[in-house]
N, C-alpha and C positions, 0 to 999 in steps of 0.2 A: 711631513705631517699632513700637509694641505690634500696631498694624493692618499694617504689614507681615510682621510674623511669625507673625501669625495667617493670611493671607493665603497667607503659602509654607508654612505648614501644611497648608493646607486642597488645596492645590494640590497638594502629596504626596501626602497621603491619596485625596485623587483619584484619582490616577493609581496609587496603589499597590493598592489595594484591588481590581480587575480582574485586576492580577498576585498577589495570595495569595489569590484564587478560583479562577483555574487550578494555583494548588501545592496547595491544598485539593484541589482535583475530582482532581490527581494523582495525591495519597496514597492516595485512596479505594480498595479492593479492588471497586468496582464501577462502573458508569457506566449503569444502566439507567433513571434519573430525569432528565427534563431540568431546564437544558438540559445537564446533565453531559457526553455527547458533544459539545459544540463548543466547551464552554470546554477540557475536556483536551487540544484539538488544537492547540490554540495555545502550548505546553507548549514547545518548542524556541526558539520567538520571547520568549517573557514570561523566559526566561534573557537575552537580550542586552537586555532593557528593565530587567531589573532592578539590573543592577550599577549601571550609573551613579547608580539611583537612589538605590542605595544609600551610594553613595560620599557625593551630596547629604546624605539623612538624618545619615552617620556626621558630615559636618562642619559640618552646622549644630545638632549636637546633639538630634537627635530621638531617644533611646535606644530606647522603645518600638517608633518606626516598623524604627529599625537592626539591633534584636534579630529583629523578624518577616522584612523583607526578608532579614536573612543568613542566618538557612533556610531559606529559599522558595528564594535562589541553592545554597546547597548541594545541596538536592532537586533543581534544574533539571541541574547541573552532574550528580550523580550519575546522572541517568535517563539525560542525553544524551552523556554523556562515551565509554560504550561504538560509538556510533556511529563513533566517530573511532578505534577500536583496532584494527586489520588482527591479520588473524589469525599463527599464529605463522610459518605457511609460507606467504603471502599472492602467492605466483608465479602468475600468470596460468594457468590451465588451456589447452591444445589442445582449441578444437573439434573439432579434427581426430580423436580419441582415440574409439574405437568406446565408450567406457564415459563419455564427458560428452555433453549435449547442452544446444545454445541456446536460450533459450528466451524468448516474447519474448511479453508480453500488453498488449492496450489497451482502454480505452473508447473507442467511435467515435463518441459524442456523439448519440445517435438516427440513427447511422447516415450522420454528415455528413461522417466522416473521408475522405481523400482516397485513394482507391483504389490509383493507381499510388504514391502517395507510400509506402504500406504497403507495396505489391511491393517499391518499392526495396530498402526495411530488408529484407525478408527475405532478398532478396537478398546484400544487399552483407555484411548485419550475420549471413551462414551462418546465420539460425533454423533450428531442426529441428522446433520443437512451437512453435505459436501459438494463443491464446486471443485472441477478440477478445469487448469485452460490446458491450451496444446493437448488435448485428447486425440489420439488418433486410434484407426480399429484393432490394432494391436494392443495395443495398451487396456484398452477396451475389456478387450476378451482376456487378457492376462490379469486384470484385476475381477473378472468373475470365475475366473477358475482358482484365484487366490480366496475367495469365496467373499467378497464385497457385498454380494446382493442378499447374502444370509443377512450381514449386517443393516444393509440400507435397501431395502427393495423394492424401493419407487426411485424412477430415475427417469432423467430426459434427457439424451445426449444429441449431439451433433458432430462426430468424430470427423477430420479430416484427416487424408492418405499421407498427403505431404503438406508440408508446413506449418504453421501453427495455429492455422484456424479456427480449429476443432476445439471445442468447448462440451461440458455435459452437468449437468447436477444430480445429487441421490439424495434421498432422506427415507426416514425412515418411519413416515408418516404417508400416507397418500398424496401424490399429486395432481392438481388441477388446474385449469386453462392454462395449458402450456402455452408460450409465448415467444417469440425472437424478435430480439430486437433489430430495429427494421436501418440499414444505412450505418452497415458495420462491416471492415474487412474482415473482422474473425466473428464466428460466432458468440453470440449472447444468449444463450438459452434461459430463461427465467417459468416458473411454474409459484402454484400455492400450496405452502405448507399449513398442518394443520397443528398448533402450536398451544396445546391446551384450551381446545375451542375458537383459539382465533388463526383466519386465514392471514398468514403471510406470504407476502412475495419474495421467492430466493432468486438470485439473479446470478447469473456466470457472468463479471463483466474481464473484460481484456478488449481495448481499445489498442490500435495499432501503436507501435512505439514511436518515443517523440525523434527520430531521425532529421537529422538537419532539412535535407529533401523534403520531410513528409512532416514537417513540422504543422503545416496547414491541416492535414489530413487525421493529426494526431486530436488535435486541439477539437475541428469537426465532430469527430467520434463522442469526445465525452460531451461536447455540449449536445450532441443527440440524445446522449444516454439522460441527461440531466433534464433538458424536456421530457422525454415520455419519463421517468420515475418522477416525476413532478405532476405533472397529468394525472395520474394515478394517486388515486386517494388511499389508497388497501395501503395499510403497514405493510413498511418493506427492508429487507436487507440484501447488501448489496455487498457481495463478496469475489475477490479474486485480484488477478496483476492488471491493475490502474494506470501500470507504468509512467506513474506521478509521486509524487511525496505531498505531502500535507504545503512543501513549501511552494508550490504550484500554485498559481493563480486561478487555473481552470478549475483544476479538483476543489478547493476554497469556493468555489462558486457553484460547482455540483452539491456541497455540503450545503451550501447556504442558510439560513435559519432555520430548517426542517430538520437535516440528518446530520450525522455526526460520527468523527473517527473512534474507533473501536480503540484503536492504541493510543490515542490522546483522553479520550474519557477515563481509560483504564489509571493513567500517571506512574509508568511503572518505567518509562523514559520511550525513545524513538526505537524500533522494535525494524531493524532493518534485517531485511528479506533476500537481495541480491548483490551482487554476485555470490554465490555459492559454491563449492567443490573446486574452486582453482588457488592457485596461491594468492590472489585476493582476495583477503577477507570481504564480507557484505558488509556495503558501503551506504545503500538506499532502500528505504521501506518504500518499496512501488507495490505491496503486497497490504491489502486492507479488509476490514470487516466495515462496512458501513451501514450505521444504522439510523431510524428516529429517536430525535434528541430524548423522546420521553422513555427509552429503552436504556435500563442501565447494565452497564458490560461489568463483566470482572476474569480472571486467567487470562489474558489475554498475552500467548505467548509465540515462540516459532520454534519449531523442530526442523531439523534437520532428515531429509530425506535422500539417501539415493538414487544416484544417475541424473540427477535434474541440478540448475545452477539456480534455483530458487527455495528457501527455505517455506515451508510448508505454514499456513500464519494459525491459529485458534483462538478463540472466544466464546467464553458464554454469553446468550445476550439472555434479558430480563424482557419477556414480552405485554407480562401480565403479571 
């Protein structure tokens, strides 16, 4: 009897110890030490792993394990609970309205995404401004003969040959003072839309991913991006793979008192993006609309696209 209690000990602590590493890496006010960005990400899933477990520890009397896991739930519960809260006037926005526009950003997976499948969405799902990352010149030209630029025919791209570089934006409004953001491995193309009289700035962002290696280089990037879009006073939105989750400390600090997530303002739950098209379902929204806090969102959904491991994200935002 002793050996099996020792046994469904050992077999908790197991399994629990992986879940109050990610409430630990939570709490943290940073994440630039690995592997701290990959266990934070798993911060909405290590909530439905830990209740039951807790339930186990509370009734076979493990006081110790019961005390740790009901704060780990409470932290899970607290960080993710806002996700599910619609906002107070949470009615759907008109694209139709000269002062919202749709907006809609993807990664195309080096450029593998399917060309007309992206025409559709824009289509059907009215985009006005689109960000695409991993653009490369194939890709390029396969979404203008898909006929994209009828749709959106103002565009700024920055395609690269091989890897994921390559970044571009369309809209379908004129663009102006195009920009790159400056101390970035991939490109960041940003320009001004014009958005019922007011100029905003659309931004392609994709910061390198947080790889254990380049976890330094990951964290660099968006605090660059978070300077210069702070610097800048023009309303701005900020679209594309963040390759962060809301539960990241960096992104959290890029947001700061000014901007805010598209899919948390929305309250329609955590709106995960990636992995895509393999037998793992998506597990992480590293895919965002970022906007100013005074801009209110609504749709705020993902679709699923072709040849790419990223779901494609949308949002209306309210500019005016």
């Amino acid at each position: 009897m002793r050996f099996v209690r020792g046994l469904v000990s050992f077999v908790l602590w197991v399994v629990a110890i992986p879940l109050l590493l990610v409430a630990s890496g939570r709490v943290l006010p940073f994440d630039n030490v690995p592997p701290l960005p990959l266990i934070v990400a798993f911060t909405p899933w290590a909530a439905l792993v830990t209740l039951p477990l807790l339930v186990i520890a509370l009734f076979s009397r493990r006081w110790v394990l019961t005390v740790l896991l009901a704060v780990s739930l409470a932290g899970f519960v607290y960080w993710t609970a806002p996700f599910f809260v619609p906002p107070p006037a949470s009615a759907p926005a008109d694209p139709a309205d000269a002062g919202t526009v749709r907006v809609m950003t993807l990664n195309a997976h080096l450029g593998q995404a399917d060309a007309e499948s992206v025409v559709d969405l824009v289509e059907s799902q009215h985009v006005e401004a689109l960000t695409i990352l991993e653009l490369t010149p194939d890709l390029e030209e396969a979404l203008t003969e898909a006929g994209l630029d009828e749709l959106l025919p103002h565009s700024f791209t920055v395609p690269a040959p091989d890897g994921p570089g390559g970044s571009g934006l369309w809209s379908s409004t004129p663009l102006s003072r195009p920009e790159q953001l400056r101390g970035t491995s991939f490109a960041m193309p940003s320009a001004l839309v014009d958005v019922g009289g007011t100029d905003v700035r659309l931004t392609a962002v994709h910061p390198y991913p947080p790889l254990p290696e380049e976890t330094a280089t990951w964290r660099t990037e968006l605090v660059e991006l978070t300077e210069q879009a702070r610097s800048d006073r023009t309303p701005q939105i900020l679209a594309g793979d963040f390759n962060a989750t809301y539960d990241h400390a960096t992104f959290r600090d890029l947001l700061g008192s000014r901007f805010a997530d598209a899919t948390r303002e929305w309250g329609a739950g955590p709106v995960v993006t990636w992995p895509e098209g393999s037998r793992v379902p998506p597990l992480f929204a590293l895919d965002h609309v970022v906007v100013e806090r005074d801009m209110p969102v609504s749709d705020v959904v993902p679709m699923d696209v072709p040849g790419t491991d990223h779901r494609a994200l949308l949002a209306t935002v309210v500019v005016e």
